[in-house]
VMD Tcl script that builds the backbone (N, CA, C; Angstrom):
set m [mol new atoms 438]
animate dup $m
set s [atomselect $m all]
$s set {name element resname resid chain x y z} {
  {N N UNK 1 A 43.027 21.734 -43.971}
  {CA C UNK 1 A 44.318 21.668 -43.297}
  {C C UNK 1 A 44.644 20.200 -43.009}
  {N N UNK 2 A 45.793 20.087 -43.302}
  {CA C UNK 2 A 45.757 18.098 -43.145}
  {C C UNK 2 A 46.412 17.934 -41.763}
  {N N UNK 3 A 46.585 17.034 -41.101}
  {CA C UNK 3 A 46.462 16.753 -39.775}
  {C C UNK 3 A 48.247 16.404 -39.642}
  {N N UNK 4 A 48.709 16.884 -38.726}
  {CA C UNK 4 A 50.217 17.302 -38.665}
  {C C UNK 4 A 50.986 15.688 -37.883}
  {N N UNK 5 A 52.077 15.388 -38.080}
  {CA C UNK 5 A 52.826 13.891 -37.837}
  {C C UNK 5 A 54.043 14.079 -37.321}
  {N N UNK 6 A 54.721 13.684 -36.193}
  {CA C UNK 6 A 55.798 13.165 -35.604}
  {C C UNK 6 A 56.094 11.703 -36.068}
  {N N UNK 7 A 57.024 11.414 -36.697}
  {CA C UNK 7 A 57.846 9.876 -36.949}
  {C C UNK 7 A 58.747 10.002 -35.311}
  {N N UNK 8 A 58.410 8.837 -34.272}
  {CA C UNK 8 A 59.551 8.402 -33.791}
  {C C UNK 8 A 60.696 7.190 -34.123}
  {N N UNK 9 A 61.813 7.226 -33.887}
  {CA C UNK 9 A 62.437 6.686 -34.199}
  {C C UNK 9 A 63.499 6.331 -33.344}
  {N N UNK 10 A 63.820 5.473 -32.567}
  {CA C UNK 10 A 64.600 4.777 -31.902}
  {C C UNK 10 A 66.400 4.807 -32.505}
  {N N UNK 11 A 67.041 5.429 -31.459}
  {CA C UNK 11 A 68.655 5.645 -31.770}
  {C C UNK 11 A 69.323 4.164 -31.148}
  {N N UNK 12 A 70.198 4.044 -31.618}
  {CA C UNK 12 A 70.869 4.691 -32.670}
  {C C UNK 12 A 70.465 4.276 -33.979}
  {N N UNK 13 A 70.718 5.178 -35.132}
  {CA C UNK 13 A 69.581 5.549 -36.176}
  {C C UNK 13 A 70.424 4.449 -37.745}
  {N N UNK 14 A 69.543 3.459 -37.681}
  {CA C UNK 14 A 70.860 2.716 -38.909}
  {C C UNK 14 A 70.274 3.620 -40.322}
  {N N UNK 15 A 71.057 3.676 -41.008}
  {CA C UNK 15 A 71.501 4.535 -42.174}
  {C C UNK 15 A 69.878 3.791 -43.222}
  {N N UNK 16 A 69.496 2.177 -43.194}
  {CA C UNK 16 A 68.326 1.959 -44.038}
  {C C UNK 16 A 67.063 2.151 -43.054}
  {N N UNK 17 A 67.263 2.546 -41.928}
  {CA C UNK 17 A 66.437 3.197 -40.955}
  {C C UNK 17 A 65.972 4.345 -41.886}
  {N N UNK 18 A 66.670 5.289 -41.976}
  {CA C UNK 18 A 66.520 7.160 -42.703}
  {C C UNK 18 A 65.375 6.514 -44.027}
  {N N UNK 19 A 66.097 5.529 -45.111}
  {CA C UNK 19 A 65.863 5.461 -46.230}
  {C C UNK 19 A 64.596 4.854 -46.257}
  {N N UNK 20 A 63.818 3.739 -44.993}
  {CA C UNK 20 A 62.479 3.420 -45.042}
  {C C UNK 20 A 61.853 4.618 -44.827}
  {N N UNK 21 A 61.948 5.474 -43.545}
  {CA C UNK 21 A 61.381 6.740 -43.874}
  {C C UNK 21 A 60.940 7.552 -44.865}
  {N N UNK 22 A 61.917 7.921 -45.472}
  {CA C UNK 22 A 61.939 8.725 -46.410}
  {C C UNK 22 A 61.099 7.966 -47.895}
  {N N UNK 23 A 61.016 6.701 -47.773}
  {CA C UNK 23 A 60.175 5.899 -48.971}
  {C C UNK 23 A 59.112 5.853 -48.193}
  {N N UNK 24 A 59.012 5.870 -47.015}
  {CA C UNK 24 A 56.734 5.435 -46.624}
  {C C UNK 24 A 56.911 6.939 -46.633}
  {N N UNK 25 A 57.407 8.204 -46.585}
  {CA C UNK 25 A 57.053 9.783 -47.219}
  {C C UNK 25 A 56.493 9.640 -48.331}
  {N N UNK 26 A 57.433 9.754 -49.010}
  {CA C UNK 26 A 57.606 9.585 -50.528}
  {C C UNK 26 A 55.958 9.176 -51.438}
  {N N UNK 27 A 56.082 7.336 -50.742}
  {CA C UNK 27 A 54.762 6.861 -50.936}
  {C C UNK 27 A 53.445 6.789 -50.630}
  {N N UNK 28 A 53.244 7.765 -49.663}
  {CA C UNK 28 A 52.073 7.902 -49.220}
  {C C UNK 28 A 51.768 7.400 -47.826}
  {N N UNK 29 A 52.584 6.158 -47.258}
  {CA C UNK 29 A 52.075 5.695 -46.337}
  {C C UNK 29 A 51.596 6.080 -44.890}
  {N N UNK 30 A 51.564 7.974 -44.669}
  {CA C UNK 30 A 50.907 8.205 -43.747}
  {C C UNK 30 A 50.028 9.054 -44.350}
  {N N UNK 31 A 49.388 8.347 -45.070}
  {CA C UNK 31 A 48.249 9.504 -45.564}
  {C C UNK 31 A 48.795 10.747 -46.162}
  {N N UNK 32 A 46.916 11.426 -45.427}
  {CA C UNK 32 A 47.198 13.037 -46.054}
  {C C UNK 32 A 47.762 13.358 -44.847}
  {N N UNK 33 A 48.899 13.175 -43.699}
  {CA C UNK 33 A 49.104 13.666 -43.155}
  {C C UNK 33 A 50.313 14.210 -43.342}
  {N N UNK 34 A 50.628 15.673 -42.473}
  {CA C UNK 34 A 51.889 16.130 -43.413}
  {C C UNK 34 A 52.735 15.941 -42.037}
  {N N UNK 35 A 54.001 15.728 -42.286}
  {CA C UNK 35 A 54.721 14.769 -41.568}
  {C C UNK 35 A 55.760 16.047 -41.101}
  {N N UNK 36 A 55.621 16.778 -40.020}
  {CA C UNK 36 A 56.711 17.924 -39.391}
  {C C UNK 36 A 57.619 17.994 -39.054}
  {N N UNK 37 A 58.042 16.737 -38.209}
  {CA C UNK 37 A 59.489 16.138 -37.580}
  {C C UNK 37 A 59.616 14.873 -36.953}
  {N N UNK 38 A 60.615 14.773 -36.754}
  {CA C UNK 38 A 61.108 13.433 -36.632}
  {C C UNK 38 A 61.567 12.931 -35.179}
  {N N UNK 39 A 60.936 12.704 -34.186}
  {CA C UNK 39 A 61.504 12.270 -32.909}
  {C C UNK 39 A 62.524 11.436 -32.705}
  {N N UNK 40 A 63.745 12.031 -32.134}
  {CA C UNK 40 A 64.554 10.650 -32.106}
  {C C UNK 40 A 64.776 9.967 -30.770}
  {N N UNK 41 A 64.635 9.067 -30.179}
  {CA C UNK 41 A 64.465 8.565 -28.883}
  {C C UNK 41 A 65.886 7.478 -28.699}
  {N N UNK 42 A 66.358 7.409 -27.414}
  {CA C UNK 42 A 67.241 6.585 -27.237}
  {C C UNK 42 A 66.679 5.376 -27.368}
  {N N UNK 43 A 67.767 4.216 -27.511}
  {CA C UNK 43 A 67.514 3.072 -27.411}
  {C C UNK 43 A 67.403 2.586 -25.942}
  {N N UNK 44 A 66.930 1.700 -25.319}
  {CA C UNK 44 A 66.373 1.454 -24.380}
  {C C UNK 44 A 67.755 0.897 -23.315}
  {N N UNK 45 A 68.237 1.095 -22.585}
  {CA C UNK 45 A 69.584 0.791 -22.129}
  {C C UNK 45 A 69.692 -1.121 -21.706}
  {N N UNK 46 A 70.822 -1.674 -22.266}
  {CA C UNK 46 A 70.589 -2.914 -21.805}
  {C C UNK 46 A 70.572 -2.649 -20.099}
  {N N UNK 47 A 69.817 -3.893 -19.925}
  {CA C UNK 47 A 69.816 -4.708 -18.565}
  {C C UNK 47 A 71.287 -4.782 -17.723}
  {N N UNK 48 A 71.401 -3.887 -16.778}
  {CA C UNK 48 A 72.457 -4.076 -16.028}
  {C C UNK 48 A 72.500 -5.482 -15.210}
  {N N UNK 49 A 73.549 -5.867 -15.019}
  {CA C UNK 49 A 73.752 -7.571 -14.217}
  {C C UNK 49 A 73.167 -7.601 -13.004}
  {N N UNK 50 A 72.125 -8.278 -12.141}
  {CA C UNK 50 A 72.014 -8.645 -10.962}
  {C C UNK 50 A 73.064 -8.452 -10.479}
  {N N UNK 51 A 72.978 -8.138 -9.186}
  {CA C UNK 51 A 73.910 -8.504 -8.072}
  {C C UNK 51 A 74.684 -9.782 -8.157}
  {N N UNK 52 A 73.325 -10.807 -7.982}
  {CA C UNK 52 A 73.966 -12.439 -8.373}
  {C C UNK 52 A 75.003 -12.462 -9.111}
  {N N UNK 53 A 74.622 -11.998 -10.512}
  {CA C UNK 53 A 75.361 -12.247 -11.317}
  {C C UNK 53 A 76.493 -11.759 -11.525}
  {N N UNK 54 A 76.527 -10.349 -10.931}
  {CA C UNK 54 A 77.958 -9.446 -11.068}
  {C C UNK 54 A 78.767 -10.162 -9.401}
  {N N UNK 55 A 78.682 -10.726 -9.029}
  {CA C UNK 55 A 79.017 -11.666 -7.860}
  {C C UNK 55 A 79.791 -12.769 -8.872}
  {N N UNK 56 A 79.255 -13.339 -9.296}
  {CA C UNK 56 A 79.710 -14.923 -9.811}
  {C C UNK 56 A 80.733 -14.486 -10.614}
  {N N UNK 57 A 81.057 -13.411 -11.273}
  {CA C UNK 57 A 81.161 -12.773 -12.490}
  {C C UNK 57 A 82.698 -12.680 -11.472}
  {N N UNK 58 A 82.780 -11.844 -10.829}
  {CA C UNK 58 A 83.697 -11.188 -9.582}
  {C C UNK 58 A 84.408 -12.203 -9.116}
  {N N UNK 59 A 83.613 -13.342 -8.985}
  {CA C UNK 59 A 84.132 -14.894 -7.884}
  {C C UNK 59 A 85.054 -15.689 -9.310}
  {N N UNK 60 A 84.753 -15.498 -10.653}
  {CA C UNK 60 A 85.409 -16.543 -11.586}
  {C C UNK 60 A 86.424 -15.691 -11.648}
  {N N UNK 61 A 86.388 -14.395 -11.666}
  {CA C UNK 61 A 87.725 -13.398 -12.291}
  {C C UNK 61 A 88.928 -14.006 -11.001}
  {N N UNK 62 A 88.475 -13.604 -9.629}
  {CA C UNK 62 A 89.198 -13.621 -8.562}
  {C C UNK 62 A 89.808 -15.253 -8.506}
  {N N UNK 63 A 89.047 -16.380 -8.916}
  {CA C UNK 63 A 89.811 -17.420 -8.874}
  {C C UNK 63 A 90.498 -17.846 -9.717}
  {N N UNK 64 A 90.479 -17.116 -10.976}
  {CA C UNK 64 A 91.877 -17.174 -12.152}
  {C C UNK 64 A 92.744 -16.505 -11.851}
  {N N UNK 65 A 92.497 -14.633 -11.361}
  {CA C UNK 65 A 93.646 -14.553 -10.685}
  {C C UNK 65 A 94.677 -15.016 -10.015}
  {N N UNK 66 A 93.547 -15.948 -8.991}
  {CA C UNK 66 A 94.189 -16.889 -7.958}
  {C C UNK 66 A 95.331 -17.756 -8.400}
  {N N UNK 67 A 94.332 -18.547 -9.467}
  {CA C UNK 67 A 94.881 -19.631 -9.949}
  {C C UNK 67 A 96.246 -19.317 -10.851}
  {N N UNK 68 A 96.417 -18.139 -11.683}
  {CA C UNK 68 A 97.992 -17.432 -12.429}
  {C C UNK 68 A 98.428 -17.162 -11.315}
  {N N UNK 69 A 98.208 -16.423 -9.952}
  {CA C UNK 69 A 99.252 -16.110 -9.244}
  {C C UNK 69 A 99.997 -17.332 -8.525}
  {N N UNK 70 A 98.813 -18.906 -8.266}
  {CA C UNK 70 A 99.640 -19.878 -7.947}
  {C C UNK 70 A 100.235 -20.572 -9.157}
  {N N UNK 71 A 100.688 -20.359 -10.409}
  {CA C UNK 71 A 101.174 -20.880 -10.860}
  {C C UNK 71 A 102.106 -19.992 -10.925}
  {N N UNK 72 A 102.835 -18.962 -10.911}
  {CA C UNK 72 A 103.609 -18.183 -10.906}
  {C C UNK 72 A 104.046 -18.926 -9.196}
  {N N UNK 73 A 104.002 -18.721 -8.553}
  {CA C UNK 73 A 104.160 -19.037 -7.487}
  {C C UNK 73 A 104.929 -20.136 -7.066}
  {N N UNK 74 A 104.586 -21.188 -7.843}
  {CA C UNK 74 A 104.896 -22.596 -8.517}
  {C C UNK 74 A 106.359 -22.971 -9.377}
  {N N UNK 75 A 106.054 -21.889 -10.230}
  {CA C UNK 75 A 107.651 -21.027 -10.968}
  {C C UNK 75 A 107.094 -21.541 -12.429}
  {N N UNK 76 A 105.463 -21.969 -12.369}
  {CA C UNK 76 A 105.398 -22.867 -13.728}
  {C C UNK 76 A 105.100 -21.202 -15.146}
  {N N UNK 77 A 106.110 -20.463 -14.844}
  {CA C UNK 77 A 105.301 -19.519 -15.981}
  {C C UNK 77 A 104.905 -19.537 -17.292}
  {N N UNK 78 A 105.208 -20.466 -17.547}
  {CA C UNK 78 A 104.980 -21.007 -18.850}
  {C C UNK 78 A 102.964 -21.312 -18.621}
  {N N UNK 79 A 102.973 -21.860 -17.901}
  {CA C UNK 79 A 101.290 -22.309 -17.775}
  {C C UNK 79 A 100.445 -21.056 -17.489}
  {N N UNK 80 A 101.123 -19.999 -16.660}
  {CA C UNK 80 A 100.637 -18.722 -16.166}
  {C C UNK 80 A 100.213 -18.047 -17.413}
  {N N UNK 81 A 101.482 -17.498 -17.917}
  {CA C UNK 81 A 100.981 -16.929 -19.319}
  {C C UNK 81 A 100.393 -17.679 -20.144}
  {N N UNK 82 A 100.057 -19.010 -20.838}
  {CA C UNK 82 A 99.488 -19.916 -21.418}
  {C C UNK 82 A 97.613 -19.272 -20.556}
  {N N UNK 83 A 97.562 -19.713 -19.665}
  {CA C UNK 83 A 96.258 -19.916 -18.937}
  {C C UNK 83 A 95.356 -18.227 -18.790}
  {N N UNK 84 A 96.683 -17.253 -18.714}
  {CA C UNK 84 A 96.153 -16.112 -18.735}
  {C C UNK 84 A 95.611 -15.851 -20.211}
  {N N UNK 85 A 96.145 -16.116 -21.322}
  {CA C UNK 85 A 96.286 -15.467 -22.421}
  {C C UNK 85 A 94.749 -15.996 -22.809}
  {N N UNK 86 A 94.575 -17.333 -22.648}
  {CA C UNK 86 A 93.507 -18.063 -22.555}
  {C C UNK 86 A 92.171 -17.479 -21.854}
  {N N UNK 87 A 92.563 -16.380 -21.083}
  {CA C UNK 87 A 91.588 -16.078 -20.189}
  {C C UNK 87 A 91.247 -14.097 -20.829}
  {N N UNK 88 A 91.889 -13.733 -21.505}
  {CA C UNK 88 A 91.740 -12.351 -22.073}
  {C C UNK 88 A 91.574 -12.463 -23.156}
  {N N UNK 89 A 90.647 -11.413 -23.623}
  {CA C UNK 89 A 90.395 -10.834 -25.118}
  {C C UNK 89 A 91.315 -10.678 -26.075}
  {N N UNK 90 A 91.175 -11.529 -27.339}
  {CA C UNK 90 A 92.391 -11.364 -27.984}
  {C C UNK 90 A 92.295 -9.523 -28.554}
  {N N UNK 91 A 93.324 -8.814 -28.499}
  {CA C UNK 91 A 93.739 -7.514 -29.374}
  {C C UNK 91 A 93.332 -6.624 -28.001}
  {N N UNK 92 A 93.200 -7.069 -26.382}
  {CA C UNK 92 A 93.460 -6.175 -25.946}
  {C C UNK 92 A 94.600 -5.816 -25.116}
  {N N UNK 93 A 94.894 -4.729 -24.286}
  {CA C UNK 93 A 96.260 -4.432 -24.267}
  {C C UNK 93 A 96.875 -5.615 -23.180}
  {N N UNK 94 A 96.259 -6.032 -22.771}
  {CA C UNK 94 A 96.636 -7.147 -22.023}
  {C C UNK 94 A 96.979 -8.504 -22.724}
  {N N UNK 95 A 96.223 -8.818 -23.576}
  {CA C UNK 95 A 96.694 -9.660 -24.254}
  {C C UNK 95 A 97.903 -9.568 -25.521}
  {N N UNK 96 A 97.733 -8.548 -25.668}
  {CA C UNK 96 A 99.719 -7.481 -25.866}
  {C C UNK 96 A 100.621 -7.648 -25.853}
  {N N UNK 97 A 100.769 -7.450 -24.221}
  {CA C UNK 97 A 101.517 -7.531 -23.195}
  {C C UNK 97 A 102.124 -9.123 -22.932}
  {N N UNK 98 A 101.141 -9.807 -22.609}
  {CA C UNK 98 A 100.812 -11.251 -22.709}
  {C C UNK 98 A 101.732 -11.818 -23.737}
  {N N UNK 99 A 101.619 -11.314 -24.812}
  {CA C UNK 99 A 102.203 -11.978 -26.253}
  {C C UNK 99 A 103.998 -11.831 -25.951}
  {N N UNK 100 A 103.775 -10.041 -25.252}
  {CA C UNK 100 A 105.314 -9.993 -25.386}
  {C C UNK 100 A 106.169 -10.411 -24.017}
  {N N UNK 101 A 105.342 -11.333 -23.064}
  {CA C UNK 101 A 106.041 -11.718 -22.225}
  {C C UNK 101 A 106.206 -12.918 -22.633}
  {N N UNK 102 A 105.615 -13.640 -23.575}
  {CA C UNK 102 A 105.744 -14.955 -23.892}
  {C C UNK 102 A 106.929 -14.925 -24.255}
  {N N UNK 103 A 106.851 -14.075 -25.603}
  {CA C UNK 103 A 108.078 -14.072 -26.501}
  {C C UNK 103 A 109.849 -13.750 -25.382}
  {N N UNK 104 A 109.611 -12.613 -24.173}
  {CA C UNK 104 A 110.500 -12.892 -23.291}
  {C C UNK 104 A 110.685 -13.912 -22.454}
  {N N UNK 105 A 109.817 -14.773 -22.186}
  {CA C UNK 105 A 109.953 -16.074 -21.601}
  {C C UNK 105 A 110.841 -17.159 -22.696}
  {N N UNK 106 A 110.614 -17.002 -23.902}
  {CA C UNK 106 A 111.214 -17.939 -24.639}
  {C C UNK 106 A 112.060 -17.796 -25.137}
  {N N UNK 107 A 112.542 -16.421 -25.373}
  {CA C UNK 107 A 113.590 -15.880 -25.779}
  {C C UNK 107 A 114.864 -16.292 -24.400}
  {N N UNK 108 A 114.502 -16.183 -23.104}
  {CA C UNK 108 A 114.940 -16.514 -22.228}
  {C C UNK 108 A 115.841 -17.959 -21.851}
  {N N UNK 109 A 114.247 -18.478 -22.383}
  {CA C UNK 109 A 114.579 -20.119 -22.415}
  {C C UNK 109 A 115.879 -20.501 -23.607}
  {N N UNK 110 A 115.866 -19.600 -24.257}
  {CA C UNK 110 A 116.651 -20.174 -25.560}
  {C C UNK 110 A 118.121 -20.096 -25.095}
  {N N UNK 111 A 118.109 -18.922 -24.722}
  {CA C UNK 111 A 119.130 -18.332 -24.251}
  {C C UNK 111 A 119.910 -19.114 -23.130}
  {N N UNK 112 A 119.627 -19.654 -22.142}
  {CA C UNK 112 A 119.752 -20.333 -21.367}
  {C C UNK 112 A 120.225 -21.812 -21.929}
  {N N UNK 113 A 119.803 -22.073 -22.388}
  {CA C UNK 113 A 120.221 -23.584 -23.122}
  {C C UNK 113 A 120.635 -23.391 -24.122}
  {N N UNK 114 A 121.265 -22.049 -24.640}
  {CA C UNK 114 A 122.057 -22.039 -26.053}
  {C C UNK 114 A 123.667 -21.424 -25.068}
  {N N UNK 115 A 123.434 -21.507 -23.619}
  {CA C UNK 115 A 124.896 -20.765 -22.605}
  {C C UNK 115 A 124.825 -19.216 -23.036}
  {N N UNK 116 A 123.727 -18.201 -23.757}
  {CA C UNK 116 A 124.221 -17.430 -24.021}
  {C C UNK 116 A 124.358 -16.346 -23.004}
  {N N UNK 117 A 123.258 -16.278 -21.904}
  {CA C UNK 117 A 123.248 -16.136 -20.720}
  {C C UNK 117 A 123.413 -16.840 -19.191}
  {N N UNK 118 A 123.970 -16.671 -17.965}
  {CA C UNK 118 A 124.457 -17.403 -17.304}
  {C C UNK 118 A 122.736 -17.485 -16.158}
  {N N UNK 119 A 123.039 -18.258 -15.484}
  {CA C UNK 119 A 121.554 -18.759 -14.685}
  {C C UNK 119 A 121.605 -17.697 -13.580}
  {N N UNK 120 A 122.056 -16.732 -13.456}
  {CA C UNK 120 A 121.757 -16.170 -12.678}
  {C C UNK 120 A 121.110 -14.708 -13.187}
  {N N UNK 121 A 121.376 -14.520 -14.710}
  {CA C UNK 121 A 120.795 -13.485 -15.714}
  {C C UNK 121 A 119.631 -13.994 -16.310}
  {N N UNK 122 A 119.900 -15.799 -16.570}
  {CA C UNK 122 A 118.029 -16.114 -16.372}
  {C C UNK 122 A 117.209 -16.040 -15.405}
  {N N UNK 123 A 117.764 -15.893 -14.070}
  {CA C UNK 123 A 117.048 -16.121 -12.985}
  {C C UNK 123 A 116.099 -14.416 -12.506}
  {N N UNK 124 A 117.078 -13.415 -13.276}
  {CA C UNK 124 A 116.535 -12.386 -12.981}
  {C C UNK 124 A 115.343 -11.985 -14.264}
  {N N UNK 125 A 115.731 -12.882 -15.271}
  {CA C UNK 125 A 114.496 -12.837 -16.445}
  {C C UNK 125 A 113.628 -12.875 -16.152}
  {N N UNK 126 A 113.160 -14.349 -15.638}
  {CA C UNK 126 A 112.352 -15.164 -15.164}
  {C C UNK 126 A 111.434 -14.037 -13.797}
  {N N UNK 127 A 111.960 -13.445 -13.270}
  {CA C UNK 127 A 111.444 -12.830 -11.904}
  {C C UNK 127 A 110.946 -11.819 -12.972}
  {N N UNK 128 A 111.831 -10.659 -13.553}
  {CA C UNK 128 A 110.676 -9.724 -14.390}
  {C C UNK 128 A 110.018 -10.081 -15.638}
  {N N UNK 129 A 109.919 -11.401 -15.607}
  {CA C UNK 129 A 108.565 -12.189 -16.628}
  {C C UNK 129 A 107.309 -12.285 -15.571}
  {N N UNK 130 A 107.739 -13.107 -14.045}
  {CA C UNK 130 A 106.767 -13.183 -13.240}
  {C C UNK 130 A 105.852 -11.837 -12.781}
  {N N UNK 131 A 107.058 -10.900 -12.694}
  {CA C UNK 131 A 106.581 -9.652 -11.444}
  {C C UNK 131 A 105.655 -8.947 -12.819}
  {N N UNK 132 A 106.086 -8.998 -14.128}
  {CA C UNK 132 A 104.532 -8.703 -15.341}
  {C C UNK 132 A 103.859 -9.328 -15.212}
  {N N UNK 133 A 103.650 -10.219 -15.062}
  {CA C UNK 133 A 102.109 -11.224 -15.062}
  {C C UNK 133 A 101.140 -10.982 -13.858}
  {N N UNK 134 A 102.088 -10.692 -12.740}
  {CA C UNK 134 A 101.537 -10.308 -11.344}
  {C C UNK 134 A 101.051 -9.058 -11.406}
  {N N UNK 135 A 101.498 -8.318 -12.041}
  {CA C UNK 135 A 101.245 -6.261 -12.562}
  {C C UNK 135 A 99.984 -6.872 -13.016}
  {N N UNK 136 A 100.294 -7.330 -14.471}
  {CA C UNK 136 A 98.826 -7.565 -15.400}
  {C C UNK 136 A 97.707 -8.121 -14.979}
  {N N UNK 137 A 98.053 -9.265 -14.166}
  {CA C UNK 137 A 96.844 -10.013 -13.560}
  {C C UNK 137 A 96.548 -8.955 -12.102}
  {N N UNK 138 A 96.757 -8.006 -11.679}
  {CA C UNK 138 A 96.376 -7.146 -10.821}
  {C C UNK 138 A 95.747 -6.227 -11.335}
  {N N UNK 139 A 95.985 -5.912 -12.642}
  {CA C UNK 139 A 95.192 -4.738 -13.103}
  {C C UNK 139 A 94.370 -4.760 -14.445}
  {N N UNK 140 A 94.205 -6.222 -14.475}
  {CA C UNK 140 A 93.283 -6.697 -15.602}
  {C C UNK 140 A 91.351 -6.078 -15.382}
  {N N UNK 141 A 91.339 -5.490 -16.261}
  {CA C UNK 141 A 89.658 -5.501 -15.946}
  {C C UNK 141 A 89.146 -6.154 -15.915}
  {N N UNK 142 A 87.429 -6.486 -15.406}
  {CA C UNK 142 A 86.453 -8.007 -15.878}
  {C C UNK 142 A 86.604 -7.597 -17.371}
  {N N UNK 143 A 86.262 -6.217 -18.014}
  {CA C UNK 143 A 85.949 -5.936 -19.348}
  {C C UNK 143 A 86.714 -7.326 -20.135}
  {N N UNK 144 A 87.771 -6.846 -19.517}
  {CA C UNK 144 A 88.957 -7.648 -20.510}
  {C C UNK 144 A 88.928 -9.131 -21.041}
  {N N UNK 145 A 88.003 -9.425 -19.595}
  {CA C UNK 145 A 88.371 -11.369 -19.633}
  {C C UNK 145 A 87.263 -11.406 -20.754}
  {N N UNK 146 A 87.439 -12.983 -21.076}
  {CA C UNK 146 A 86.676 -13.588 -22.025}
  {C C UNK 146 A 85.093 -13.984 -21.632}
}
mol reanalyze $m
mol bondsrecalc $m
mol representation Tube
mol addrep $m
């Protein structure tokens, strides 16, 4: 009777993972042993962040916030969205968003110095360009930042 075998194998399972298997079968490389099943085990979970670190992590997010809401504040939105966009993942929905407030900020600007709108229809632009950046930068995840 030949002596019976468990393969473990660590998930998630890459596809030339299966195919070394199936060649040390094939070739002999566990002996005469006859090989029954295959254990599959999770991968070992990364290392969650210290405290420390999910602190510092918390303290850089909160002072960019800071820092877009005083530049909004400032009226500089041009630097706000510049500094935010700078500060998020490109392709996520925030950085999106980001793209298409730019494009309303400048579309704005154009407008304004081409007379096609009067300063008081830029002035209300300008406030729902700000009051998005203030939404977004309120409900930005850490995930999100860079």
């Amino acid at each position: 009777m030949k002596p019976k075998k468990i393969i473990s194998v660590e998930m998630p399972l890459e596809p030339e993972t299966l195919e070394q298997i199936a060649k040390a079968i094939r070739s002999g490389e566990f002996g005469d042993s006859e090989i029954v099943g295959i254990k599959l085990e999770l991968a070992k979970p990364q290392r969650e962040p210290s405290i420390e670190e999910a602190q510092i992590t918390s303290e850089v997010v909160l002072k960019l916030r800071n820092g877009i809401k005083t530049l909004v504040a400032q009226n500089q939105i041009k630097e706000a969205i510049e500094t935010f966009m700078n500060s998020v993942k490109q392709g996520s929905k925030i950085y999106d968003n980001l793209v298409l407030a730019s494009a309303r900020f400048n579309r704005a600007n154009e407008d304004k110095h081409l007379q096609i709108i009067s300063y008081g229809e830029y002035d209300i632009a300008m406030m729902n360009i700000a009051n998005s950046i203030i939404f977004m930068v309120n409900s930005t995840d850490e995930k999100e930042m860079k």
